[in-house]
GUROBA-496525 format. One record per atom (N, C-alpha, C): residue number from 1; residue in one letter; x, y, z. Coordinates in pm, whole numbers, plus 32768, in hexadecimal, padded with zeros to 4 digits. Atoms other than C-alpha are relative to their C-alpha. Example, Ala and Ser with C-alpha at 12.3 -4.5 7.8 and 13.67 -1.06 7.14 Angstrom:
# residues 2
1,A,8059,7F89,8000
1,A,84CE,7E3E,830C
1,A,805A,8078,8000
2,S,7FAE,7F89,7FFA
2,S,8557,7F96,82CA
2,S,7FB3,806D,8049
END
This chain:
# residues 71
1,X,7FA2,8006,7F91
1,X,25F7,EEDF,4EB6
1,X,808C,8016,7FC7
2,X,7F6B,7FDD,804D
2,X,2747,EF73,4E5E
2,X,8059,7FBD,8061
3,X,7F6D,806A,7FC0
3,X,28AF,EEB0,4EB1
3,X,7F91,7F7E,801B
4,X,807C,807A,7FA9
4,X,278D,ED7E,4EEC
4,X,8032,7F82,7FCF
5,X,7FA8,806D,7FEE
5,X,2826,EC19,4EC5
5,X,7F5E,7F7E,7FEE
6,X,8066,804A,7FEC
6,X,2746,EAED,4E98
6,X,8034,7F6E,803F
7,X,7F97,8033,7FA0
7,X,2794,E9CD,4F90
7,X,7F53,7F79,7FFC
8,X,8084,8068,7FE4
8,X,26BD,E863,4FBA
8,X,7FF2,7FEA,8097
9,X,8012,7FF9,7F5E
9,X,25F6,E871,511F
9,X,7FAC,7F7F,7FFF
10,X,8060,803E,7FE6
10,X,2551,E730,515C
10,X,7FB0,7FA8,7F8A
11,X,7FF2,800B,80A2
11,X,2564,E6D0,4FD5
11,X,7F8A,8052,7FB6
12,X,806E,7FC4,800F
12,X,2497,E7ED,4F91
12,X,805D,80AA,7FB8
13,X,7F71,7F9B,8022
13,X,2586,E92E,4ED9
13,X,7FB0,807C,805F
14,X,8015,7F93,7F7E
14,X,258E,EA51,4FD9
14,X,8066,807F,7FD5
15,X,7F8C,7F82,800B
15,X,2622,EBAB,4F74
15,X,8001,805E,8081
16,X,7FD0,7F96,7F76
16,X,26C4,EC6B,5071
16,X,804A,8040,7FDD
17,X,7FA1,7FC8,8006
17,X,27B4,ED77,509B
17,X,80A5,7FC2,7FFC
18,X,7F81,8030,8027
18,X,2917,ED2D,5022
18,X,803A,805F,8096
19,X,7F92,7FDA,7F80
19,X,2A29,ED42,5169
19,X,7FC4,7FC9,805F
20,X,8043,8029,7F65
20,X,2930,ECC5,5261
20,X,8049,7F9B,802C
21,X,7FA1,8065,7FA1
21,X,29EF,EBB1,535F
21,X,7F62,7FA0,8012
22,X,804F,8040,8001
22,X,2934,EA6D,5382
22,X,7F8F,8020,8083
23,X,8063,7FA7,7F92
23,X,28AF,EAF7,54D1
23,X,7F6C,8068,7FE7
24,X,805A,7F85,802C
24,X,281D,EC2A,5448
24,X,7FA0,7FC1,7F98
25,X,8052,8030,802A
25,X,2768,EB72,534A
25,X,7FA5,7FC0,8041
26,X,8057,8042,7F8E
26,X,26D3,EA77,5434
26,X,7F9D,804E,8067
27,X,8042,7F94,7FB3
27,X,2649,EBAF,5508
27,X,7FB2,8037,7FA7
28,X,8061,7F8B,8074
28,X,25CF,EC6E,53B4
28,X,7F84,7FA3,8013
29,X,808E,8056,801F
29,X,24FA,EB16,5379
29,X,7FB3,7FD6,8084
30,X,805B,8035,7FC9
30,X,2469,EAE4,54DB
30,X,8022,7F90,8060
31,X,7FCA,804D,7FD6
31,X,253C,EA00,5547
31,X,8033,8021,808D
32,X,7F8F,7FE6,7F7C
32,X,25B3,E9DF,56C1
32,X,8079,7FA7,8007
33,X,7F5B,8073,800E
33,X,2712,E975,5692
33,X,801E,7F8F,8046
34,X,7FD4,8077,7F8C
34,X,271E,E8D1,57F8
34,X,7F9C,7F87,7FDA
35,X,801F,8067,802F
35,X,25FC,E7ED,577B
35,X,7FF6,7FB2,7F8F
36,X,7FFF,8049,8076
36,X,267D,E768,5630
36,X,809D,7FE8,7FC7
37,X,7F88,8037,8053
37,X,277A,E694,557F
37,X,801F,801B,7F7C
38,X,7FCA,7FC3,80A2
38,X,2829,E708,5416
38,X,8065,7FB5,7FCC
39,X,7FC0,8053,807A
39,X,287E,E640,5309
39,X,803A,8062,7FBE
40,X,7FF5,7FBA,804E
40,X,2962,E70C,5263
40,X,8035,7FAC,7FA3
41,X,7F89,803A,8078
41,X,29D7,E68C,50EF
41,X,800E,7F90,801B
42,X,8010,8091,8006
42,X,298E,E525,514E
42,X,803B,7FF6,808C
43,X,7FDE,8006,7FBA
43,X,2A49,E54D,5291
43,X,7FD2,8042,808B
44,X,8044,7FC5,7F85
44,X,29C2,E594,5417
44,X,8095,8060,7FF4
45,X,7FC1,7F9D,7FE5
45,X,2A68,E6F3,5465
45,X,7FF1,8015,80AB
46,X,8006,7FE8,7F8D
46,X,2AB1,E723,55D2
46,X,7FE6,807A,8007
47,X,8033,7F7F,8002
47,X,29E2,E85F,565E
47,X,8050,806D,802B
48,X,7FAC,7F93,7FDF
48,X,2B1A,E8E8,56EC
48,X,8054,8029,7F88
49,X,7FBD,7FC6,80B7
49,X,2B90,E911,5580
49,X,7F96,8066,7FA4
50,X,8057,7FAD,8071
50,X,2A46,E9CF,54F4
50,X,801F,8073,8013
51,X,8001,7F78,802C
51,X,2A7B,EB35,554D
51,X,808C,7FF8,7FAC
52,X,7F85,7FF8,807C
52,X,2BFC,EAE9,5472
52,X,7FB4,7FDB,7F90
53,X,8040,803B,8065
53,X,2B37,EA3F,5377
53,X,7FBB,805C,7F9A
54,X,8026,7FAF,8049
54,X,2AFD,EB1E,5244
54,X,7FA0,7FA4,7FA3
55,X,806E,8042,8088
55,X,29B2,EA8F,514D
55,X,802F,8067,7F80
56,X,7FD7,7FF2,806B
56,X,2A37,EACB,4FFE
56,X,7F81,7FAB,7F6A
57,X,8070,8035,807C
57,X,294B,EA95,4E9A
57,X,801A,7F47,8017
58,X,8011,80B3,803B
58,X,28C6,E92D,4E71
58,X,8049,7F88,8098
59,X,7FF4,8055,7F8D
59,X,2913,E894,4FE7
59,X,7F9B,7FB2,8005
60,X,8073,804F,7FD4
60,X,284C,E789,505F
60,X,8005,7FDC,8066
61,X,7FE6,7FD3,7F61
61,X,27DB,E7C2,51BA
61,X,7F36,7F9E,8022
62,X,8041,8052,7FAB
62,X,26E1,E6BB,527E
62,X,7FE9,8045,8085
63,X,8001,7FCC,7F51
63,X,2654,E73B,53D7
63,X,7FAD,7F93,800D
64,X,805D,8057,7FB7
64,X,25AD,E642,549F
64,X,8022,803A,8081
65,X,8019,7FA4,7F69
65,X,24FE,E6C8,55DD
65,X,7FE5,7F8B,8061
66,X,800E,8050,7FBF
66,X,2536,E633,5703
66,X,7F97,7FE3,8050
67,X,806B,7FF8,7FAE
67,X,23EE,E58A,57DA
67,X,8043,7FC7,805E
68,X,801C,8065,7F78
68,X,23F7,E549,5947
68,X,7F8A,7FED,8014
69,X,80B1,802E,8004
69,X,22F2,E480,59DA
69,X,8054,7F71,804F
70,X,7FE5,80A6,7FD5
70,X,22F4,E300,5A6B
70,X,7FA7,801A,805D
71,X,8036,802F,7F9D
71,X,2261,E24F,5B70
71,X,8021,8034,8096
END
């Protein structure tokens, strides 16, 4: 993978394309943005900040997917 970046998804190392926006990553892996929360770098990232959000080598990025459901 050329320009390719290696980035921790889930504490698991994940190479992707270098420039992608936290958005665009989240879409490469599968992810539906509207149902999941992002730890970025130890900190929740608000989703109206991911398409600004550039992933740069060696981030550490948490998704947790959201379930509905109840009684």
């Amino acid at each position: 993978m050329n320009d390719a970046i290696v980035v921790r998804l889930n504490g698991e190392e994940c190479p992707c394309r270098a420039g992608l926006s936290l958005e665009a990553l989240l879409e490469e892996r599968g992810y539906r943005p509207r149902l999941v929360v992002v730890e970025y770098n130890g900190a929740l990232l608000p989703r109206q900040q991911w398409p600004n959000q550039p992933v740069v080598e060696s981030d550490v990025i948490e998704v947790v997917t959201i379930v509905g459901g109840g009684s």
